[in-house]
Backbone bond lengths (Angstrom), bond angles and torsions (degrees), N, CA, C in turn:
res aa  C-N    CA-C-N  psi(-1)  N-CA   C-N-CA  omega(-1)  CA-C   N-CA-C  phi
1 X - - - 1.458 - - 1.529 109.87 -
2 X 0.977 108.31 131.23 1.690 121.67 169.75 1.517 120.04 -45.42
3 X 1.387 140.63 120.62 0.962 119.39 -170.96 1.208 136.34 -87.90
4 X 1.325 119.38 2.64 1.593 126.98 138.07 1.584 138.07 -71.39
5 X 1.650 108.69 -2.56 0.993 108.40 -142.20 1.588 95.79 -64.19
6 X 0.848 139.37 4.80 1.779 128.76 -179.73 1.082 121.46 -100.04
7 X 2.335 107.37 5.31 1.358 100.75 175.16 1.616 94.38 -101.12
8 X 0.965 135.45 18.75 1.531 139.16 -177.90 2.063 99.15 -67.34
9 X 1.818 112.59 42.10 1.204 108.18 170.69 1.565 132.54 -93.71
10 X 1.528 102.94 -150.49 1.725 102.34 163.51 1.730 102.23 -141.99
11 X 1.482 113.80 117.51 1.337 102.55 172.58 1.696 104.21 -96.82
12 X 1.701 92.94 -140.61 1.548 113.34 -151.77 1.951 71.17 -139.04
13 X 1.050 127.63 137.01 1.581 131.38 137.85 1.476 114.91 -143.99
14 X 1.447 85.68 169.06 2.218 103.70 -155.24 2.110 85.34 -114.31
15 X 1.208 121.01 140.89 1.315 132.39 167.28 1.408 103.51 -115.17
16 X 1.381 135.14 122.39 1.323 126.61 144.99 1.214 127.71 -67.16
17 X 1.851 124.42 149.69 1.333 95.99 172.57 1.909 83.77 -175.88
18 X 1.145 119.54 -168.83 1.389 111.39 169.90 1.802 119.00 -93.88
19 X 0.877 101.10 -167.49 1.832 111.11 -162.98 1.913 90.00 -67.81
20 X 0.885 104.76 -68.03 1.840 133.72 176.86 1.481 82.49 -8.54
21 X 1.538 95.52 -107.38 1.685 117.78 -178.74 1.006 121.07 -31.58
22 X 1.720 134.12 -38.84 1.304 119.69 163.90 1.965 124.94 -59.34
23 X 1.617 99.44 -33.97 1.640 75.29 175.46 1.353 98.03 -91.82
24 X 1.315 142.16 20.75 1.258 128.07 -179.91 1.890 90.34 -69.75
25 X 1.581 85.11 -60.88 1.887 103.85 -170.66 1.282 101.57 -43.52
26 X 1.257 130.65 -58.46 1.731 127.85 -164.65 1.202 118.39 -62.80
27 X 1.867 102.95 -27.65 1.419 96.97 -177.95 1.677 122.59 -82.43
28 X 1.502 102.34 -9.09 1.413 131.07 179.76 1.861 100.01 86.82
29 X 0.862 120.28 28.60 1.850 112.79 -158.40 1.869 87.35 -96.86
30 X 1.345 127.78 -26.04 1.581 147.96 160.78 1.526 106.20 -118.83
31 X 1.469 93.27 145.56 1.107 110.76 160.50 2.053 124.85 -113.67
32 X 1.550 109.22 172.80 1.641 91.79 172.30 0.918 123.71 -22.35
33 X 1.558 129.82 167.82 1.615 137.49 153.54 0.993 85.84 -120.69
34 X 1.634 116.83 128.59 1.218 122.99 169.89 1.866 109.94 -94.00
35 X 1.235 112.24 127.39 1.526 121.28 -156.99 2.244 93.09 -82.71
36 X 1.024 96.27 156.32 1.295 125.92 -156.98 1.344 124.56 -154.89
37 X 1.707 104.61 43.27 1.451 121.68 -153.13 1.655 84.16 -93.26
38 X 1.605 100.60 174.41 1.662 103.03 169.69 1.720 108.80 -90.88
39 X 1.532 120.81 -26.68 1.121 154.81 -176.27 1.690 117.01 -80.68
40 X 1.453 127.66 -12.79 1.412 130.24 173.71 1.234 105.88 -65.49
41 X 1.222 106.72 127.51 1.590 157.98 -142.10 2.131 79.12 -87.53
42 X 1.617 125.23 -27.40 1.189 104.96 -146.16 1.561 103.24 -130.01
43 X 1.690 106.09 -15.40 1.549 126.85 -125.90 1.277 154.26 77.69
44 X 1.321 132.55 -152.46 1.325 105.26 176.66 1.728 121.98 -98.69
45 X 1.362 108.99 141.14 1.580 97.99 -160.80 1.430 101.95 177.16
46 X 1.253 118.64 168.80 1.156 144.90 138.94 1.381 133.81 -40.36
47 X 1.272 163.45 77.23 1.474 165.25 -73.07 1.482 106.08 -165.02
48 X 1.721 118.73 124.49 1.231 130.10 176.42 1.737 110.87 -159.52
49 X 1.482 79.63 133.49 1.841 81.05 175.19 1.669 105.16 -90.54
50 X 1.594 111.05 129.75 1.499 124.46 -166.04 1.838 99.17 -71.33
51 X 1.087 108.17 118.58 1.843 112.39 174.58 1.104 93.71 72.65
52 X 1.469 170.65 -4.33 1.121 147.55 -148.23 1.631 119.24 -124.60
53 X 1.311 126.04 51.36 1.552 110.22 177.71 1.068 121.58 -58.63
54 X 1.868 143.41 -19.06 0.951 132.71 167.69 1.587 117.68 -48.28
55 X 1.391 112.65 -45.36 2.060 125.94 -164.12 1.584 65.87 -73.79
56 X 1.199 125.00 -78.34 1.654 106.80 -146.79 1.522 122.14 -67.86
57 X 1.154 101.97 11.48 1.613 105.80 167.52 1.586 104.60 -107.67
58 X 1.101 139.82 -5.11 1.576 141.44 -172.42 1.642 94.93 -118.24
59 X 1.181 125.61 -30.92 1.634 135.48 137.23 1.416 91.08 -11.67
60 X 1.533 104.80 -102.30 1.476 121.55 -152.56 0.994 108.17 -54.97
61 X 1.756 129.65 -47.45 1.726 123.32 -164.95 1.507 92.58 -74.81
62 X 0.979 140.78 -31.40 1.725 115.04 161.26 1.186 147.67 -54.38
63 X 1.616 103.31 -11.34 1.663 142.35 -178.78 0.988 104.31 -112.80
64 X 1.238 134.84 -19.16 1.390 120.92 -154.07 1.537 117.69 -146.61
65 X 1.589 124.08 -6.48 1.037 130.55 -141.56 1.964 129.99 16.89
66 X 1.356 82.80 -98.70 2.081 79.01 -155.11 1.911 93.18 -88.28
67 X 1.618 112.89 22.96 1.137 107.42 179.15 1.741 119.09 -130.58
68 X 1.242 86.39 22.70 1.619 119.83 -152.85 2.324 83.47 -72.40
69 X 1.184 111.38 138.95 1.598 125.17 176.25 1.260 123.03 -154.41
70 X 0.949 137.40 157.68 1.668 154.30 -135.49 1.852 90.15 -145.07
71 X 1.337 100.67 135.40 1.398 101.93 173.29 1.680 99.86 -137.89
72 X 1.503 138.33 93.90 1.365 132.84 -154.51 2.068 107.44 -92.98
73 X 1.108 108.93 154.22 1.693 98.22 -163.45 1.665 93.50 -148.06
74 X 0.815 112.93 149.30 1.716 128.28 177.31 1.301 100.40 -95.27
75 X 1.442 123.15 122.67 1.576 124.38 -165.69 1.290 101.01 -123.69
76 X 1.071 131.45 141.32 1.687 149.15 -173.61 1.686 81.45 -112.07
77 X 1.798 120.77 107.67 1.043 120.29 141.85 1.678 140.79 -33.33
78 X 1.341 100.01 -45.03 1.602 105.91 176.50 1.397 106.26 88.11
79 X 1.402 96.05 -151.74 1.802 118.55 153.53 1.561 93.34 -75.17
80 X 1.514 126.52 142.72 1.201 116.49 -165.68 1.978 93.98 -169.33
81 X 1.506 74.73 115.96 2.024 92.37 -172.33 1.677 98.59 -73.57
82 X 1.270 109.57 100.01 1.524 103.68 -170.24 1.899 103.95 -113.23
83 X 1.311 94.90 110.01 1.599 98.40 -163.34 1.616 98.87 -88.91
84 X 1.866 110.70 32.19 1.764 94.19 151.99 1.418 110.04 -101.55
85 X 1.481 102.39 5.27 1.615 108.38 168.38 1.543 134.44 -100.78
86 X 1.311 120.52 142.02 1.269 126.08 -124.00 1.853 97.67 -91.21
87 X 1.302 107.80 -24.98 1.900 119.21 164.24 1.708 84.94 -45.09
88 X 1.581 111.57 -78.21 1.635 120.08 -154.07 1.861 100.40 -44.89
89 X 0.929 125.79 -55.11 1.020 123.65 -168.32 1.577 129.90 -71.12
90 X 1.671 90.67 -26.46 1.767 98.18 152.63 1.659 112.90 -61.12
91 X 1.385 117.60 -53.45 1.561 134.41 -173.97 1.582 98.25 -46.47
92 X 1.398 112.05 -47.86 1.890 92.01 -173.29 1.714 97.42 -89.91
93 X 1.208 111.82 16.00 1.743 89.53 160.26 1.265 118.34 -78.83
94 X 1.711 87.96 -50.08 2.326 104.16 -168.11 1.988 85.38 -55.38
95 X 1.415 94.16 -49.97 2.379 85.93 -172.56 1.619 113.93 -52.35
96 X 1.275 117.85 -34.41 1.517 115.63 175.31 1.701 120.48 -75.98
97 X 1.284 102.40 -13.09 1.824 117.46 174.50 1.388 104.61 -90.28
98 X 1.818 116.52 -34.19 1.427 122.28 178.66 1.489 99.76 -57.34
99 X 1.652 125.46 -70.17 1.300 116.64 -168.39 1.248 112.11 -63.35
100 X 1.468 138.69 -48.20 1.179 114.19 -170.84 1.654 116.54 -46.93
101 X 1.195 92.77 -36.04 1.740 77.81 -167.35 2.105 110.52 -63.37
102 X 1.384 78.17 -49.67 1.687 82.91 166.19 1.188 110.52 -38.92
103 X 1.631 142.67 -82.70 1.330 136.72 145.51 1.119 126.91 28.58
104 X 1.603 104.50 -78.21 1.727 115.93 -168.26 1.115 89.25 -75.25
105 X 1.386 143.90 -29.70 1.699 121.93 -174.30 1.267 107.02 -73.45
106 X 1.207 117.10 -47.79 1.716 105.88 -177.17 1.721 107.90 -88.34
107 X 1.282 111.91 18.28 1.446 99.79 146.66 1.644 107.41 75.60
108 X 1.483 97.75 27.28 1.925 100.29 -161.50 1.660 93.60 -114.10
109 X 1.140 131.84 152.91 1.237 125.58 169.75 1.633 112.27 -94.20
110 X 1.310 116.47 147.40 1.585 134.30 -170.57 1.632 103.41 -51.00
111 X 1.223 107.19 118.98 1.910 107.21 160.07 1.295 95.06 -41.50
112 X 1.797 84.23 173.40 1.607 109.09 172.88 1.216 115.72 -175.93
113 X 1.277 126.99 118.96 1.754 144.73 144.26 1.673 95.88 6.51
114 X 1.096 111.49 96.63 1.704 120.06 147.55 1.603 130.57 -68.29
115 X 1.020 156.69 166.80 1.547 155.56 156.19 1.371 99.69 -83.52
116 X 1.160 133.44 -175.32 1.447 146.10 -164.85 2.030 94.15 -86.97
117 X 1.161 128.67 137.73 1.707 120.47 178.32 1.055 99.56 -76.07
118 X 1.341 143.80 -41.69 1.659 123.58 -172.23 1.713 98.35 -86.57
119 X 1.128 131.57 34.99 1.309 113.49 176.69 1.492 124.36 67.77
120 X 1.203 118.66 -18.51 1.502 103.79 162.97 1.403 154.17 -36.17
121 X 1.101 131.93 123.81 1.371 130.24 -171.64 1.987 113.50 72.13
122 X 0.875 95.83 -176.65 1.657 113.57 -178.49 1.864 110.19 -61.96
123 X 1.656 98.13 86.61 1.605 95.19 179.46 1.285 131.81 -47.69
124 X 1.230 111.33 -1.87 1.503 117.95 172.95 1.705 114.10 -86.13
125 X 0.657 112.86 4.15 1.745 119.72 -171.95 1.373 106.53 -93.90
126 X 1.406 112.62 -40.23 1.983 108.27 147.49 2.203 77.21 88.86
127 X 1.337 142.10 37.34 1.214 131.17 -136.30 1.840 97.91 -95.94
128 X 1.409 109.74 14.77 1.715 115.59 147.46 0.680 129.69 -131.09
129 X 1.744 105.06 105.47 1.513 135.15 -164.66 1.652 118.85 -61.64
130 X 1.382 116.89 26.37 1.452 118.93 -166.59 2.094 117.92 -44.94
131 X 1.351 91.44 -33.52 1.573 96.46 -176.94 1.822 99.74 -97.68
132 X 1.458 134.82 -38.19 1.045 124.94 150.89 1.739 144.80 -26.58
133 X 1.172 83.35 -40.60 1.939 106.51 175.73 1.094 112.05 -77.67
134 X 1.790 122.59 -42.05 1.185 110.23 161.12 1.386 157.30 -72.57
135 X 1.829 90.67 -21.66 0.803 124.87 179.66 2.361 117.33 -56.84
136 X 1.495 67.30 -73.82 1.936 102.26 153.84 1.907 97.67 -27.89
137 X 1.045 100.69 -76.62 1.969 115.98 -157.64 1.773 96.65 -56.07
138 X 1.471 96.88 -33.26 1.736 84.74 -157.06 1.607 102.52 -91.12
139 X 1.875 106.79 -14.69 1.590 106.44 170.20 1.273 113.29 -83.48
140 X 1.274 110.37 7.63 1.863 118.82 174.73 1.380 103.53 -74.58
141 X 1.521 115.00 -62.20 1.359 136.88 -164.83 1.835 96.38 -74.58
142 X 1.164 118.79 -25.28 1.772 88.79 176.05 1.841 111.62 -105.27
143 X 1.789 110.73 2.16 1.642 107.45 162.15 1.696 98.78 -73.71
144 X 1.299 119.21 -47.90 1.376 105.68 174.52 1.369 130.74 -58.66
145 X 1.279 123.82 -15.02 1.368 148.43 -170.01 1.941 101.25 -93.19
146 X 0.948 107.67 -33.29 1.515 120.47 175.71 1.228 127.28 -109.88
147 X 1.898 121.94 -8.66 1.138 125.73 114.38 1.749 129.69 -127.99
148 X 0.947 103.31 130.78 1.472 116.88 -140.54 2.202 82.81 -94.18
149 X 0.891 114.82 13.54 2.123 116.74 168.66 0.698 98.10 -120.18
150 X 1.543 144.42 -9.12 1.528 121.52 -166.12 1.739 113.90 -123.88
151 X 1.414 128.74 84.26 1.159 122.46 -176.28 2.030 112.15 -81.56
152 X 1.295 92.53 151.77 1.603 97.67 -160.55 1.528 100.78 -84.07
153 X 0.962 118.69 113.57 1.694 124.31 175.20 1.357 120.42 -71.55
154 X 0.885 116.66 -64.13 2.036 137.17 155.37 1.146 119.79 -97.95
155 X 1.507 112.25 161.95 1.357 125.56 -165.98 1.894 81.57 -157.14
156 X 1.829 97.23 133.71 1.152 127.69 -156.13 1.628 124.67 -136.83
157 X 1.076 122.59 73.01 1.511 122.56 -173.43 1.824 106.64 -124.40
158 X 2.088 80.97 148.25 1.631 98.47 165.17 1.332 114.43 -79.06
159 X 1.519 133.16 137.01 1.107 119.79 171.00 1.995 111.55 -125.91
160 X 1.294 120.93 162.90 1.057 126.46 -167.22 1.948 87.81 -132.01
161 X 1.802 80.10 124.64 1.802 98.27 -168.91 1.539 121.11 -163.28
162 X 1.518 110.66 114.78 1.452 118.19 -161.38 1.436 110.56 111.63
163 X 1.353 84.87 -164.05 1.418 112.39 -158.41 1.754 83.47 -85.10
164 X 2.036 111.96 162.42 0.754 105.62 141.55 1.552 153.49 -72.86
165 X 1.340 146.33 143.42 1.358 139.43 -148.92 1.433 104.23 -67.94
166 X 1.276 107.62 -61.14 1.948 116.45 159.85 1.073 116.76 -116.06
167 X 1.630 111.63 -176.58 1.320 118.54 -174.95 1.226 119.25 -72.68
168 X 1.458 132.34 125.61 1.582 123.99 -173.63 1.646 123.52 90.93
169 X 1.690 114.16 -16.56 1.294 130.45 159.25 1.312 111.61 -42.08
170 X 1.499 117.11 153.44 1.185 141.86 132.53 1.860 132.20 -81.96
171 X 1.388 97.20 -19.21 1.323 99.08 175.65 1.504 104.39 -89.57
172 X 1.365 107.90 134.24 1.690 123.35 158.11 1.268 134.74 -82.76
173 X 1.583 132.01 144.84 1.174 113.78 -149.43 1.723 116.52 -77.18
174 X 1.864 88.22 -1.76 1.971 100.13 -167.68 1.311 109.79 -125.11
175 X 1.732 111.41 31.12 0.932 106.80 177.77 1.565 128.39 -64.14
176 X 1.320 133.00 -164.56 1.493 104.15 177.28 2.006 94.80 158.21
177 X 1.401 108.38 176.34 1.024 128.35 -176.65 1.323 117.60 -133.29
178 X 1.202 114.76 107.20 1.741 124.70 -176.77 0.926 106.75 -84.20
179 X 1.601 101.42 142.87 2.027 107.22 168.17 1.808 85.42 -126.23
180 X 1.062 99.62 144.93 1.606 129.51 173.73 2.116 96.64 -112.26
181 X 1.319 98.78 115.11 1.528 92.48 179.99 1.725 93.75 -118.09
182 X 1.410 88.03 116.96 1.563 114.25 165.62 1.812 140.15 -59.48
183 X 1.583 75.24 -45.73 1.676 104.54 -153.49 1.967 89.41 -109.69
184 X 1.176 124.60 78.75 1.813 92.19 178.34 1.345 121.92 -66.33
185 X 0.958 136.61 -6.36 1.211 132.29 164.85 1.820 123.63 -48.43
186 X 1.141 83.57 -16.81 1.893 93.47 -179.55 1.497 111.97 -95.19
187 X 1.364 112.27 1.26 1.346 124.33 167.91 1.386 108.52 -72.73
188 X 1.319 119.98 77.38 1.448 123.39 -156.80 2.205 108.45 -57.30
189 X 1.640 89.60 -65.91 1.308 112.97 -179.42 1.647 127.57 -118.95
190 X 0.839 125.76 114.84 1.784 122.39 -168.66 1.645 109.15 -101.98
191 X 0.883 116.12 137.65 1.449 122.60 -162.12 1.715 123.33 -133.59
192 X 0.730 143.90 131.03 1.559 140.08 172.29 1.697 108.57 -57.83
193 X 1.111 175.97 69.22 1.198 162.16 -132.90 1.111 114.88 -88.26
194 X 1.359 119.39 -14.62 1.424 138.74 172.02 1.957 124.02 -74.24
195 X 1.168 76.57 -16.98 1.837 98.78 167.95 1.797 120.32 -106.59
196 X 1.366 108.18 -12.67 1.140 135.08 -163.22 1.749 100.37 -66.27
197 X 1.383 153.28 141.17 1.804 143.33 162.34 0.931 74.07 -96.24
């Protein structure tokens, strides 16, 4: 058995973005921008918080102020690198042993997880993924490398982010579940959520 095979689903995801771009997207006249940061939390892709339009509406008004919008889409997981699974999470070990060594040959020192530069939010959250992204991208290229039919469409992680909710918690107030969308074509249906009962 495949070891994703149980993410072969259909969720619910929230996009932040401004007012503009959302009716650009709804009207279909644009499509995604798939982000291509050095710092993505996922790789390169398309970006949605899984169930969550609230995070992706406090997303945008932090990006965006009083123009801040939610654009919600029905996502066909696919083949789908889902790092709450325990294969994925072996895969970015052997990929984080792959680069170092690469690394030490060219004599470069190892990325690394930054905190936000102006100090924002909970400095422990490390919230630029510089050694993550690569990490992520290059365990993409050796599941495909180890199966050579199955290209990864999405990329899927829990993350733990913020402050805690109360005192003595483990839950954070930004916690959440990322989808990295690869493939847009699996963007089945796009929706306003704001029109949504």
């Amino acid at each position: 058995m495949h070891p994703f095979h149980y993410c072969n689903v259909t969720v619910y995801g929230f996009h932040g973005c401004n007012t503009q771009v959302k009716n650009k997207i709804l009207s279909g006249s644009i499509k995604f921008e798939r982000s291509a940061n050095s710092y993505d939390w996922l790789g390169a892709g398309v970006y949605f918080w899984e169930n969550d339009f609230l995070r992706a509406l406090d997303w945008a008004k932090e990006m965006h102020g009083n123009s801040a919008a939610v654009v919600g889409a029905k996502i066909e997981l696919g083949h789908c690198f889902d790092l709450s699974n325990s294969f994925a999470k072996n895969l970015l070990r052997f990929s984080y042993d792959d680069l170092l060594i690469e690394w030490e040959k060219a004599s470069m020192p190892a990325l690394r997880n930054e905190p936000h530069p102006k100090g924002k939010g909970n400095h422990d959250d490390l919230i630029l993924r510089y050694l993550d992204k690569v990490v992520i991208e290059n365990a993409v290229v050796l599941a495909d490398m180890l199966e050579p039919n199955v290209h990864y469409d999405t990329v899927r992680a829990p993350f733990q982010e913020g402050f805690p909710v109360y005192p003595g918690s483990t839950f954070r107030e930004h916690d959440h579940i990322h989808l990295c969308v690869r493939n847009p074509e699996l963007l089945v249906d796009l929706f306003d959520p704001e029109l949504v009962d």
